[in-house]
C-alpha positions as CSV (number, residue, x, y, z in Angstrom):
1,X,71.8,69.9,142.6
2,X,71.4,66.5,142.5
3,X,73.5,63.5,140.8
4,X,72.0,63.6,137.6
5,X,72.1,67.4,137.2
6,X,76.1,67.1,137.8
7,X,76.6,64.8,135.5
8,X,74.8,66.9,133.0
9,X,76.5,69.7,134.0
10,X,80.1,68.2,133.7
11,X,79.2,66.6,130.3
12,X,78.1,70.3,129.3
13,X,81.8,71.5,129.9
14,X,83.5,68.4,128.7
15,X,81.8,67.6,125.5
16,X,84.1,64.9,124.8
17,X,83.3,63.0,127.5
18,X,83.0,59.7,126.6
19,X,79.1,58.1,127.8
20,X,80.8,55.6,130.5
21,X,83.5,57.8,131.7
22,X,83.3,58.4,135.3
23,X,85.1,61.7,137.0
24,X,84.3,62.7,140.5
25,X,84.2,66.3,141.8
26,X,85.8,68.7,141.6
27,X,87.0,68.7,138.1
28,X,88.9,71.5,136.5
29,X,89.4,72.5,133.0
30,X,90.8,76.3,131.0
31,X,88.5,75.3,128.0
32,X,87.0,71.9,128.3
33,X,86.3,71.2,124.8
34,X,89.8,70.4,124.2
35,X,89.7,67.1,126.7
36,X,89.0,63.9,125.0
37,X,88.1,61.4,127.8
38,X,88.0,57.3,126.6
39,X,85.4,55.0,127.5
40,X,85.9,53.4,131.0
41,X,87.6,55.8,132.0
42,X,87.8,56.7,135.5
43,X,89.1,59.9,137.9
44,X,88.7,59.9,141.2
45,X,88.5,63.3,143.0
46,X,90.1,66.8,141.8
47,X,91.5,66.3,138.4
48,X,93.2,69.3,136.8
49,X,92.7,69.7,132.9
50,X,94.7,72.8,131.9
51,X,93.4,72.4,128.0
52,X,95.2,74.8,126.3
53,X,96.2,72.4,123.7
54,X,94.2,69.2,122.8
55,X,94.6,66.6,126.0
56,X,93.7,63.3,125.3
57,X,92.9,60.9,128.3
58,X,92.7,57.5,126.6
59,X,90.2,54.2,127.1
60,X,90.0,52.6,130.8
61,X,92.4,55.0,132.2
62,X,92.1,55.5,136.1
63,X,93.5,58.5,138.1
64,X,93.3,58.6,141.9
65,X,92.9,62.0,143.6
66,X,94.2,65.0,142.6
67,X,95.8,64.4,139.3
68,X,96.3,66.8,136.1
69,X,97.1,67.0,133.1
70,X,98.7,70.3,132.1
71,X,100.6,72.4,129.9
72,X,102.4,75.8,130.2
73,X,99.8,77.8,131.3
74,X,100.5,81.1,131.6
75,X,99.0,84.4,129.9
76,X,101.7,84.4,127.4
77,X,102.1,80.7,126.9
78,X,98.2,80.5,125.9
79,X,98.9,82.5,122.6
80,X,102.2,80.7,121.7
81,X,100.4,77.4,123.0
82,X,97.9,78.2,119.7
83,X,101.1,78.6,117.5
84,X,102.3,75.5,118.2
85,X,104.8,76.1,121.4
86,X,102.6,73.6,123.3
87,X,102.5,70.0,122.7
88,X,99.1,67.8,122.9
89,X,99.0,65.8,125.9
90,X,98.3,62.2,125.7
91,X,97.5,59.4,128.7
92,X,97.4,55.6,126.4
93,X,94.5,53.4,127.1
94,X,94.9,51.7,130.2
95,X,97.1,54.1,132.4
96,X,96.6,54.3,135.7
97,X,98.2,57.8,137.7
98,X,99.2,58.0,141.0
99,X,98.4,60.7,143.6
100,X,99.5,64.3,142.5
101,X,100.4,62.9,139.3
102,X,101.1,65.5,136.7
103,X,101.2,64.8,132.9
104,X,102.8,68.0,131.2
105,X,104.6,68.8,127.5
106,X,105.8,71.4,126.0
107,X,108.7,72.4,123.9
108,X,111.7,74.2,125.2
């Protein structure tokens, strides 16, 4: 599998990848569908998206390696993240995280 066949393969699983957004391998995701990735954005290697609610990872953001995003994710959290126990994650435009940076929310 060559460059452009990963690319096309990650843009397949994250269809809200913005055009210029950059992520380097491996990435992660439950869903995929529910990560909204800004233009200019960049991750470098092993970012975790636990998408059970919406995640959005703004414009020109940069991540260094293994970073996530995450909720509760657990077999019963998935259903009462659908009800609304789960939170959306957000990241603004122009973050940057830092190594084994995790971004969670939920309610208590």
């Amino acid at each position: 599998m060559g460059e452009d066949d990963a690319d096309k393969h990650l843009r397949s699983a994250l269809p809200n990848l913005a055009p210029d957004a950059r992520l380097l391998p491996p990435v992660r995701v439950d869903y995929g569908e529910n990560v909204l990735v800004g233009e200019g954005t960049f991750a470098n290697y092993g970012l975790t998206a636990l998408d059970v609610a919406p995640i959005t990872i703004g414009a020109r953001c940069r991540s260094v390696p293994t970073s996530s995003c995450s909720l509760q994710s657990t077999p019963w959290s998935r259903r009462r993240g659908r009800s609304g126990w789960s939170r959306p994650t957000r990241s603004s435009s122009g973050t940057m995280s830092g190594s084994a940076a995790a971004s969670s929310c939920a309610r208590a």
